[in-house]
KETI-425875 format. One record per residue (C-alpha): residue number from 1; x, y, z. Coordinates in Angstrom, 1 decimal. Layout:
<rec><sedren>NUM</sedren><x>X</x><y>Y</y><z>Z</z></rec>
...
***
This chain:
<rec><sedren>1</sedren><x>-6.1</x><y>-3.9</y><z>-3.6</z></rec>
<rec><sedren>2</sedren><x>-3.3</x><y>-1.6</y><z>-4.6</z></rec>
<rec><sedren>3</sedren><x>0.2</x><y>-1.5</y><z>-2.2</z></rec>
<rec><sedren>4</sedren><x>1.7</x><y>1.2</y><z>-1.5</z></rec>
<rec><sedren>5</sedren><x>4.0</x><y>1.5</y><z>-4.3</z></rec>
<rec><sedren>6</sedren><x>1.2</x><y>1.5</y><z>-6.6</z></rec>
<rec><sedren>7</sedren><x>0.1</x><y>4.7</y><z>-4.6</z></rec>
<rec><sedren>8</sedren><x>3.4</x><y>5.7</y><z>-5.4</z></rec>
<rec><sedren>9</sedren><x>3.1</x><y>5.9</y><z>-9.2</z></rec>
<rec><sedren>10</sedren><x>-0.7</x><y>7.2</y><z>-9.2</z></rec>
<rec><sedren>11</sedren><x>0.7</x><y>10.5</y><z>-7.3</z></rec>
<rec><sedren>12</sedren><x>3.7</x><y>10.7</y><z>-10.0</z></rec>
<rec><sedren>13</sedren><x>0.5</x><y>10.3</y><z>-12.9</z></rec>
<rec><sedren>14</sedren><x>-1.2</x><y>12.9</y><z>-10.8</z></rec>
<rec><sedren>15</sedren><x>1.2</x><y>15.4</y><z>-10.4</z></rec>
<rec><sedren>16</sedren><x>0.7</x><y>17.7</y><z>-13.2</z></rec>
<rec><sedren>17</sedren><x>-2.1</x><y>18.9</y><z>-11.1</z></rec>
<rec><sedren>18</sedren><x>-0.5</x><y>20.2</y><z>-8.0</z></rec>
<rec><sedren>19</sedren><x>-0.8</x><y>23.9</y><z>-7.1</z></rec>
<rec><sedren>20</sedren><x>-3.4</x><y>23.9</y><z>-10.1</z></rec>
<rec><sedren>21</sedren><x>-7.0</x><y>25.5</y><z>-9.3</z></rec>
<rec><sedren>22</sedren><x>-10.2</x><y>22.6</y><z>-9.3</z></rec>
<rec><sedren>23</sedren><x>-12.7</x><y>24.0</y><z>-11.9</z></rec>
<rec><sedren>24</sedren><x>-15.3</x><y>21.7</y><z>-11.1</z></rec>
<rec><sedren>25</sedren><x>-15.5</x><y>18.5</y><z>-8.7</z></rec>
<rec><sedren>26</sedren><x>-18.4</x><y>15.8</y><z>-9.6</z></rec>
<rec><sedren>27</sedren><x>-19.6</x><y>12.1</y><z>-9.1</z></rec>
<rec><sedren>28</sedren><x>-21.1</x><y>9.9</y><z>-6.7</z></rec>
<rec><sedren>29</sedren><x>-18.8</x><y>10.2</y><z>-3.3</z></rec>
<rec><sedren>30</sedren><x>-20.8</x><y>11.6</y><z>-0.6</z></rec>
<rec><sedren>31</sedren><x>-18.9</x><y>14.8</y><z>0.2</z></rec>
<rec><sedren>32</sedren><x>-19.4</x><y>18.5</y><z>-0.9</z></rec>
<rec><sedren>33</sedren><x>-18.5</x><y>18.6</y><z>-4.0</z></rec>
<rec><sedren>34</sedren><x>-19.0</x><y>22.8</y><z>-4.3</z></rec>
<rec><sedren>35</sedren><x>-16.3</x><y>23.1</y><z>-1.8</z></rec>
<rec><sedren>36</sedren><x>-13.7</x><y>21.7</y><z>-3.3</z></rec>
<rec><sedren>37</sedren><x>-14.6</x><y>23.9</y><z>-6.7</z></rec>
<rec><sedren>38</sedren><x>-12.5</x><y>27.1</y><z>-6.8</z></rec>
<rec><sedren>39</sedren><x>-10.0</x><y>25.8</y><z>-4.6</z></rec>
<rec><sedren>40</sedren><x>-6.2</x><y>25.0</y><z>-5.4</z></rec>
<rec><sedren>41</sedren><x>-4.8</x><y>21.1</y><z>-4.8</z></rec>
<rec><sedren>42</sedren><x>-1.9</x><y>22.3</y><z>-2.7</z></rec>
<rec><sedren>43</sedren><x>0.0</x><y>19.2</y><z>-2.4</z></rec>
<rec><sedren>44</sedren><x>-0.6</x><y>15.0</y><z>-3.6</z></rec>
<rec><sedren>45</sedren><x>0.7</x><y>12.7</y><z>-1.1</z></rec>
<rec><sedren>46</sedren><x>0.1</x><y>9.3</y><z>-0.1</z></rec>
<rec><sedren>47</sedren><x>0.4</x><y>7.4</y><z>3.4</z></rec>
<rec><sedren>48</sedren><x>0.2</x><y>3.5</y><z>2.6</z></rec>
<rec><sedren>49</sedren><x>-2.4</x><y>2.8</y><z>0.3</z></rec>
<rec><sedren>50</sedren><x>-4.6</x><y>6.5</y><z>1.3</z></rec>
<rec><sedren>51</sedren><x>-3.7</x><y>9.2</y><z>-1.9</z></rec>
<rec><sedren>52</sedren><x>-4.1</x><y>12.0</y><z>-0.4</z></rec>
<rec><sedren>53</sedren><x>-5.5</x><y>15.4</y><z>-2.1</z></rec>
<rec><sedren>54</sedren><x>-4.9</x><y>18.1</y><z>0.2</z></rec>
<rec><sedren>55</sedren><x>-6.2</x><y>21.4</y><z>-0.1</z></rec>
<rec><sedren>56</sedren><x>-6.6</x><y>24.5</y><z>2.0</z></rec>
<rec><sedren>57</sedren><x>-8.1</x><y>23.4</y><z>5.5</z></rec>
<rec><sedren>58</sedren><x>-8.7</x><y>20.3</y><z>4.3</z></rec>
<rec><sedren>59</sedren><x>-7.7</x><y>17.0</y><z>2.8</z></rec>
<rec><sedren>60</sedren><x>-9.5</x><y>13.9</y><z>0.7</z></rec>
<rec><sedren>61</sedren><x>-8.1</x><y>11.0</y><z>0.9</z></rec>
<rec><sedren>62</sedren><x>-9.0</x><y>8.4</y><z>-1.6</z></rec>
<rec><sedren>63</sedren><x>-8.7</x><y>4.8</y><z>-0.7</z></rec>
<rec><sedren>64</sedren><x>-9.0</x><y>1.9</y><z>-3.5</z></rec>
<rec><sedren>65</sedren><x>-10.4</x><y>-0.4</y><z>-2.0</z></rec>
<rec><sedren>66</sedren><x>-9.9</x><y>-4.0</y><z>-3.7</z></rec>
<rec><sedren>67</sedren><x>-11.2</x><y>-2.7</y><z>-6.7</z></rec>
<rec><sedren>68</sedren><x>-10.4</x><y>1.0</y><z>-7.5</z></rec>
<rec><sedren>69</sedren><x>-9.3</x><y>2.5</y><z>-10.2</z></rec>
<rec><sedren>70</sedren><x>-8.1</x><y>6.0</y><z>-11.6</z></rec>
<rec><sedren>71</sedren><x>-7.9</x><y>7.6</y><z>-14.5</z></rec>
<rec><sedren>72</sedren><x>-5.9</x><y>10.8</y><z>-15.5</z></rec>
<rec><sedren>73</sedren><x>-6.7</x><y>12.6</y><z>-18.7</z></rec>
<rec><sedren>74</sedren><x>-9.4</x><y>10.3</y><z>-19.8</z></rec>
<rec><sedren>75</sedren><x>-12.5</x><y>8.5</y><z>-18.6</z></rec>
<rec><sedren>76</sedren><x>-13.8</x><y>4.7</y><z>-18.1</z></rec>
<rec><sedren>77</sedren><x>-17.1</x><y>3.8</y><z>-19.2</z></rec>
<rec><sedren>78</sedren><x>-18.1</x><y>3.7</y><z>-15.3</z></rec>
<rec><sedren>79</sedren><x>-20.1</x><y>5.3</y><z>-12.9</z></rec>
<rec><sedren>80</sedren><x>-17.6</x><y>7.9</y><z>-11.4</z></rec>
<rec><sedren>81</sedren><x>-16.8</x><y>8.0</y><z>-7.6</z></rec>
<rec><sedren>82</sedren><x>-15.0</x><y>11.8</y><z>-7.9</z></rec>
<rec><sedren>83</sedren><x>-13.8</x><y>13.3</y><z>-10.8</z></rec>
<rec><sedren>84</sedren><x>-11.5</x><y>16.9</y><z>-10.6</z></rec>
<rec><sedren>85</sedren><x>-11.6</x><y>18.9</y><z>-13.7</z></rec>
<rec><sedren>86</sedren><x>-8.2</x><y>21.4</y><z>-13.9</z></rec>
<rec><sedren>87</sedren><x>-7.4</x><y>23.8</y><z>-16.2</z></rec>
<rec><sedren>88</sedren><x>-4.8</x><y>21.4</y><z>-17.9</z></rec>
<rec><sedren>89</sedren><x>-7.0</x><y>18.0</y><z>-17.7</z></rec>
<rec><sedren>90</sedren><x>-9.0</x><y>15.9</y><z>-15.2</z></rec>
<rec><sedren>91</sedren><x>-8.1</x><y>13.4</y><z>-12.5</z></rec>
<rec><sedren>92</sedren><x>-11.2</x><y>10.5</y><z>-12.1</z></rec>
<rec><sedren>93</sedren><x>-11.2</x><y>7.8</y><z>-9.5</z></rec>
<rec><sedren>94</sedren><x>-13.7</x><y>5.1</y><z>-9.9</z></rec>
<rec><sedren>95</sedren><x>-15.0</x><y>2.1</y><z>-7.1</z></rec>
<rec><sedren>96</sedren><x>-12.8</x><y>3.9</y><z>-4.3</z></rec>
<rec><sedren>97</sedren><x>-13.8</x><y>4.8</y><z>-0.7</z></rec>
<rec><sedren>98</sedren><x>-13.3</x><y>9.1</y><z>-0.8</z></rec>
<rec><sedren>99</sedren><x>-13.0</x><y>10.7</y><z>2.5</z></rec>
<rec><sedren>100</sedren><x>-12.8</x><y>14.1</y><z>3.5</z></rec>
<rec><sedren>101</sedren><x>-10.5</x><y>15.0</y><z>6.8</z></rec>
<rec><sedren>102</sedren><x>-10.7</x><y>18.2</y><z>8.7</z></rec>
<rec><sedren>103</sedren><x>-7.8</x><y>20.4</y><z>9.4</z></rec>
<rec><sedren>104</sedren><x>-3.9</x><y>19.5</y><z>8.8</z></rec>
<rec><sedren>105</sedren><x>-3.2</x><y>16.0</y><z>7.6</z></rec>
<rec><sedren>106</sedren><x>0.1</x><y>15.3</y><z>9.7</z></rec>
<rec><sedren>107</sedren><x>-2.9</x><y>15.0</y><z>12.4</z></rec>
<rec><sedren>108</sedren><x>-4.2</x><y>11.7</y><z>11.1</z></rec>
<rec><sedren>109</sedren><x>-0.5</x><y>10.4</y><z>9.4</z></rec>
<rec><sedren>110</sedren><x>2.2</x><y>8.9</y><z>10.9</z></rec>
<rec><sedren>111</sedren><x>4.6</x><y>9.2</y><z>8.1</z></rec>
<rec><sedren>112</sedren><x>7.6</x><y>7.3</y><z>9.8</z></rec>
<rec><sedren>113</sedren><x>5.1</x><y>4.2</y><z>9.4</z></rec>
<rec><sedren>114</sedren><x>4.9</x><y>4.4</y><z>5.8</z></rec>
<rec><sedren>115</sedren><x>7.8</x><y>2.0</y><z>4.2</z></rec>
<rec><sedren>116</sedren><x>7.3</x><y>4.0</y><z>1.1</z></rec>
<rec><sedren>117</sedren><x>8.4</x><y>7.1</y><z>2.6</z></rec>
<rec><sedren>118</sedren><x>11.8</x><y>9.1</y><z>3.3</z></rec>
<rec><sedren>119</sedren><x>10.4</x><y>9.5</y><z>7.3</z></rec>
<rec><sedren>120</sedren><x>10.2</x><y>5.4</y><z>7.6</z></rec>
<rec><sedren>121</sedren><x>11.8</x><y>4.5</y><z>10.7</z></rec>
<rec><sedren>122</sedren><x>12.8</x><y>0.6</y><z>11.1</z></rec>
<rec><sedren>123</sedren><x>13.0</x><y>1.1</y><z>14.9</z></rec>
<rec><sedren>124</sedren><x>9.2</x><y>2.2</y><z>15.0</z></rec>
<rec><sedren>125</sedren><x>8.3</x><y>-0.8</y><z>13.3</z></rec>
<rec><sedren>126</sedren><x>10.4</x><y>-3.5</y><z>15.9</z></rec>
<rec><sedren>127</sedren><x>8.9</x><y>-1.4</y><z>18.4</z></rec>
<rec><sedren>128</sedren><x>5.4</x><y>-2.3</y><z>17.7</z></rec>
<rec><sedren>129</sedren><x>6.1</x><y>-5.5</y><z>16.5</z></rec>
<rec><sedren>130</sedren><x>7.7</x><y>-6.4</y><z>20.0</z></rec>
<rec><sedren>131</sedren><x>3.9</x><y>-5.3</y><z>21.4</z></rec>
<rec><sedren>132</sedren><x>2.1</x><y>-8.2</y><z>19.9</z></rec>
<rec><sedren>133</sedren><x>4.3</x><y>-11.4</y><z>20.5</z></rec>
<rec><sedren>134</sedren><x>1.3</x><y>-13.6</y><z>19.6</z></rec>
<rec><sedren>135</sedren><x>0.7</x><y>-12.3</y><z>16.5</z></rec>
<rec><sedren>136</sedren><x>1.1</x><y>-14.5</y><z>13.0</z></rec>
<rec><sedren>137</sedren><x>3.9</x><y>-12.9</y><z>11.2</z></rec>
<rec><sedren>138</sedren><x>1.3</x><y>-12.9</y><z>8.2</z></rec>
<rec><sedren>139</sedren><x>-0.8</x><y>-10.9</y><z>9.7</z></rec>
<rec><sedren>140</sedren><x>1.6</x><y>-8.5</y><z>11.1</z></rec>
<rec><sedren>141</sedren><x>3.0</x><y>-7.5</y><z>7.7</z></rec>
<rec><sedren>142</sedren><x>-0.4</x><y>-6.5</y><z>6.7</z></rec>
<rec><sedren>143</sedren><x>-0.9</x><y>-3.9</y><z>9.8</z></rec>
<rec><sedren>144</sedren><x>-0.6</x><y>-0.3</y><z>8.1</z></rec>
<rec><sedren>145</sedren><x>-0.2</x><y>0.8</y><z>11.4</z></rec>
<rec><sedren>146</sedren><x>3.4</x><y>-0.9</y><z>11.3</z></rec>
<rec><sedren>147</sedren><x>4.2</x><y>-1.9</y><z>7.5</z></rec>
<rec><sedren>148</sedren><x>1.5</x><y>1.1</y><z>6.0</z></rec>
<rec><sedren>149</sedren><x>2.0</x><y>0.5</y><z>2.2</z></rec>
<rec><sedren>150</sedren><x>2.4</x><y>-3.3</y><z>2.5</z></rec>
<rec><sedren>151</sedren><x>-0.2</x><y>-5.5</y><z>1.2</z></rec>
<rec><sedren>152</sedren><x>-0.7</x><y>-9.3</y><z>0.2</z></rec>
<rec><sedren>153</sedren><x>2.1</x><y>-9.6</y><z>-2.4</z></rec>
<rec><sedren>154</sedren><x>4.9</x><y>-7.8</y><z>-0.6</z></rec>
<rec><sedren>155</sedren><x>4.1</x><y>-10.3</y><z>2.3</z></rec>
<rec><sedren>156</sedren><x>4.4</x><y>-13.1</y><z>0.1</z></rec>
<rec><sedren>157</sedren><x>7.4</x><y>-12.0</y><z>-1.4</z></rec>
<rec><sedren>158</sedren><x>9.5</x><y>-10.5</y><z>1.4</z></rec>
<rec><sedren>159</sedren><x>8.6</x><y>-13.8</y><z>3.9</z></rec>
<rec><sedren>160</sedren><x>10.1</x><y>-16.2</y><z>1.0</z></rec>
<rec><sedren>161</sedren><x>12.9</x><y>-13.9</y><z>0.5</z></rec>
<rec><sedren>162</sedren><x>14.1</x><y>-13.9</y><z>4.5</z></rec>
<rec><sedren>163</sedren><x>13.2</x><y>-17.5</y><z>4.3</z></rec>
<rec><sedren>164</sedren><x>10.4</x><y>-17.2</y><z>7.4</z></rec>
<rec><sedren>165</sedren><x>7.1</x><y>-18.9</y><z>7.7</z></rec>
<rec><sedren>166</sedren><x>4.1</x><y>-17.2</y><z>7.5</z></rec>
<rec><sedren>167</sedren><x>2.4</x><y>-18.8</y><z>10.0</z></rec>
<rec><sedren>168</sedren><x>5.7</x><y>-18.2</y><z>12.6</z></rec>
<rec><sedren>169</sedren><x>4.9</x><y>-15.7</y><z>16.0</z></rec>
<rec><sedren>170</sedren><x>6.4</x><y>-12.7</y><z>15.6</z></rec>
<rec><sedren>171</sedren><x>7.6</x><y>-12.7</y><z>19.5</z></rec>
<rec><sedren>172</sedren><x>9.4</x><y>-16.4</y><z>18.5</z></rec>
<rec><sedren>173</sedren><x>11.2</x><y>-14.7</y><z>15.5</z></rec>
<rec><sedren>174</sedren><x>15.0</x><y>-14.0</y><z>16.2</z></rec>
<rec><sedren>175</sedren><x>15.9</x><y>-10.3</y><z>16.6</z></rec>
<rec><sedren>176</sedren><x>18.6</x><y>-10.6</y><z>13.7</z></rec>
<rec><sedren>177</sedren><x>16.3</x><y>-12.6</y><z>11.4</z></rec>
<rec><sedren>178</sedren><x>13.4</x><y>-10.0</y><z>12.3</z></rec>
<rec><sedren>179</sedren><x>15.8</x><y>-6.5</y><z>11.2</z></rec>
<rec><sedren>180</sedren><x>16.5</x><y>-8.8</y><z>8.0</z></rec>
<rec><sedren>181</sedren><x>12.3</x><y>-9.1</y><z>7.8</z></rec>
<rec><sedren>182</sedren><x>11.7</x><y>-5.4</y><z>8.6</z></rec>
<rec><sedren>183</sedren><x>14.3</x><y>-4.2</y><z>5.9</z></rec>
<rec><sedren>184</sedren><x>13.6</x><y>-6.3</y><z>3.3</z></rec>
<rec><sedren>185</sedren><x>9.7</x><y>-4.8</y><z>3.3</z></rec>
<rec><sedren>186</sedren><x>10.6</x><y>-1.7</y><z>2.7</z></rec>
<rec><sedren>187</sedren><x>13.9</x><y>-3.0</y><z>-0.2</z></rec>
<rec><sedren>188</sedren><x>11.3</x><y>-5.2</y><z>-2.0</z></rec>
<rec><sedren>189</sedren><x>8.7</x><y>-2.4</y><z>-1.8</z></rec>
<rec><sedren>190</sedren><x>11.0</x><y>0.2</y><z>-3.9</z></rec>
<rec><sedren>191</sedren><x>12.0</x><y>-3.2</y><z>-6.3</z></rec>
<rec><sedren>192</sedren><x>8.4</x><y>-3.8</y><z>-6.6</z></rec>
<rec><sedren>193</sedren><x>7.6</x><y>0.0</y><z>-7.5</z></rec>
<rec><sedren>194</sedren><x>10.6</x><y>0.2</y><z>-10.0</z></rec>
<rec><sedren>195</sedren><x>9.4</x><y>-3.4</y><z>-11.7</z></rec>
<rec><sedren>196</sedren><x>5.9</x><y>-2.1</y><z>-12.3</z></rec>
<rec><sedren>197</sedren><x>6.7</x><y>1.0</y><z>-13.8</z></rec>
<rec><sedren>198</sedren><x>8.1</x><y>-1.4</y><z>-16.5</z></rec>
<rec><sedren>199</sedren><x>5.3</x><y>-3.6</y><z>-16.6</z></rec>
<rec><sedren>200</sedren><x>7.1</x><y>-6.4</y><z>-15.6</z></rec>
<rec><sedren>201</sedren><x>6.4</x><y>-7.2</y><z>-11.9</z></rec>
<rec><sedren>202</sedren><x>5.2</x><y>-10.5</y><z>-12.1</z></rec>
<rec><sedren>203</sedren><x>7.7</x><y>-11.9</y><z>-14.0</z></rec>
<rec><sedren>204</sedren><x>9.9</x><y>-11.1</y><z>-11.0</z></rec>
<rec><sedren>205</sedren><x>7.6</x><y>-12.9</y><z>-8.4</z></rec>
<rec><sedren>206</sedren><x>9.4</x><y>-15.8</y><z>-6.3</z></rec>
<rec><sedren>207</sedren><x>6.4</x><y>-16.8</y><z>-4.2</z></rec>
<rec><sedren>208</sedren><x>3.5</x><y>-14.9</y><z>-4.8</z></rec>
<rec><sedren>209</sedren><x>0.8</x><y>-17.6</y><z>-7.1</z></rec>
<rec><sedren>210</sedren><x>3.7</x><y>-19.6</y><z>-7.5</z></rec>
<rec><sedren>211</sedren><x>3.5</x><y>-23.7</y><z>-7.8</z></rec>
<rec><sedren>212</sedren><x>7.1</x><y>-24.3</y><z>-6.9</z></rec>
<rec><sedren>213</sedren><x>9.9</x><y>-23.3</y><z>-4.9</z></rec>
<rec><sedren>214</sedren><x>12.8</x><y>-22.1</y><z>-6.9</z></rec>
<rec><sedren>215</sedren><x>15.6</x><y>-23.0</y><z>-4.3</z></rec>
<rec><sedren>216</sedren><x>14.4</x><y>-26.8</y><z>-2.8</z></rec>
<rec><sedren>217</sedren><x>12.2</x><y>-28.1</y><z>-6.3</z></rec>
<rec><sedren>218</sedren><x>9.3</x><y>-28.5</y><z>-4.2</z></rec>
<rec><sedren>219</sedren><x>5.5</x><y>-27.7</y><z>-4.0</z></rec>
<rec><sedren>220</sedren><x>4.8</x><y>-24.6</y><z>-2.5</z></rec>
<rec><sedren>221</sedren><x>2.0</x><y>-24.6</y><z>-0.2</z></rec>
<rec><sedren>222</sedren><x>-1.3</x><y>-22.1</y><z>-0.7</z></rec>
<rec><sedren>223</sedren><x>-3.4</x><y>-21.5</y><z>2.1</z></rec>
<rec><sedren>224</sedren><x>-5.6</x><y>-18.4</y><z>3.8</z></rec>
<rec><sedren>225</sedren><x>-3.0</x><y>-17.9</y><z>6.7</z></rec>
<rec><sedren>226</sedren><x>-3.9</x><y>-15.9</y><z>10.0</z></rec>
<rec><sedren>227</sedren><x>-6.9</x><y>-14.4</y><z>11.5</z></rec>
<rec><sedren>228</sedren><x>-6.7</x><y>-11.7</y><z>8.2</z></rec>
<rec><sedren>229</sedren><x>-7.0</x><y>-14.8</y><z>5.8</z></rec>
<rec><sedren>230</sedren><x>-5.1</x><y>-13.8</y><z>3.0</z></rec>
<rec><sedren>231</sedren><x>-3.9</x><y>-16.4</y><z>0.9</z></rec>
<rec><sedren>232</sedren><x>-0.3</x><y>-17.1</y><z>1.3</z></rec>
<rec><sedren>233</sedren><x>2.1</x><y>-18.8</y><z>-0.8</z></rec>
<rec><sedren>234</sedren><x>5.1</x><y>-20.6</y><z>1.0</z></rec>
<rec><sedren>235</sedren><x>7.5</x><y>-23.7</y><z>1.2</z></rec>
<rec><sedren>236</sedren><x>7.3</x><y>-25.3</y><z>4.1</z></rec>
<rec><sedren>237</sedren><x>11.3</x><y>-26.9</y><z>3.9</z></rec>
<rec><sedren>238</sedren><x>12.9</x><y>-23.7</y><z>4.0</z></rec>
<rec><sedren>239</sedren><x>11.0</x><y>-21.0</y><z>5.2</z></rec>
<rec><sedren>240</sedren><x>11.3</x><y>-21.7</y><z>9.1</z></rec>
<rec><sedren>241</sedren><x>8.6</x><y>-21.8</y><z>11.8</z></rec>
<rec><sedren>242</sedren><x>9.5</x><y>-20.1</y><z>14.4</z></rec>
<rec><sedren>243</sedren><x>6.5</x><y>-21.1</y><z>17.1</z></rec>
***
């Protein structure tokens, strides 16, 4: 599933089509395709891992699932979930969920959630943290209601890099170690955005599929961690447990 800052990059790709008119809309998404012909694409935004498409009165949101893809200026040999046809090119997107929302999309957004976004607000997040005590830290870096944007490999990442367990409860966490936690998801987010627009985020991994720990020489462990069962990646002698 794409992360936020992947999001991110497919609004830069997308751009060129802002305040352009759609000439025609087609594919297999079940919305109303004639409506969205004729009308201009106002603004591209994106909350978390939604790209949002907003038009006059009316927004679509695109969501990729685990497996979706876009394409701008060209096709895939696929069958195609919406494709937008400007005057300067088209925008396709292929095995993603497409919604339509009614009405003004700061309605449905929170956009201080998003750690992607200049709106993010660190406090929010500690907030909402401090409502579910019991929760696995694991689990809580994946709610898009508090870390929107963050998926599977930021977790990975930013719980090695603040040296914290994934399995630890987020009401046992120490308030310092927990700022540290909240701010480095949204620091690694922008280093992983800036890494994959040079095609080189993997090489910068330091937990995510990795075999070993870099700083004690030892096996990491992989498991499915929390009640999301996402598969973690994690050394157990210097990430601490906080329980």
């Amino acid at each position: 599933m794409p992360e936020g800052p992947s999001l991110v990059i497919a609004r830069e790709e997308a751009l060129l089509f802002e305040g352009q008119t759609v000439i025609s809309a087609d594919g297999n998404a079940k919305i109303d395709m004639s409506r969205i012909e004729g009308k201009k694409l106002e603004a591209i935004r994106t909350w978390g891992k939604h790209l949002l498409l907003c038009f006059d009165g009316f927004t679509l949101r695109v969501h990729f699932l685990m497996f979706g893809t876009y394409r701008v200026n060209e096709r895939k040999d696929a069958k195609l979930r919406l494709g937008l046809v400007f005057k300067t090119g088209e925008l396709n997107f292929y095995t993603a969920a497409v919604k339509v929302l009614e009405g003004d999309v700061n309605d449905y957004y929170d956009w201080a959630g998003d750690v992607m976004n200049d709106a993010w607000d660190a406090k929010k997040a500690k907030a909402k943290l401090k409502e579910v005590p019991d929760k696995l830290v694991c689990d809580a870096l994946l709610e898009q209601d508090i870390f929107s944007g963050v998926g599977n490999i930021i977790k990975n990442e930013v719980l090695y890099r603040v040296r914290v367990h994934p399995k630890s409860l987020v009401g046992s966490i120490p308030p310092k170690k927990m700022n540290e936690l909240i701010e480095e998801a949204r620091h690694y987010s922008f280093q992983f955005l800036e890494w994959k627009k040079k095609y080189e985020l993997k090489k910068h991994w330091l937990a995510h599929t990795k075999k070993t720990c870099l700083r004690c020489n030892l096996p990491f462990v992989k498991e499915h961690t929390g009640v999301k069962k996402r598969r973690s990646f994690f050394c157990t002698n210097c990430q601490k447990l906080y329980v």
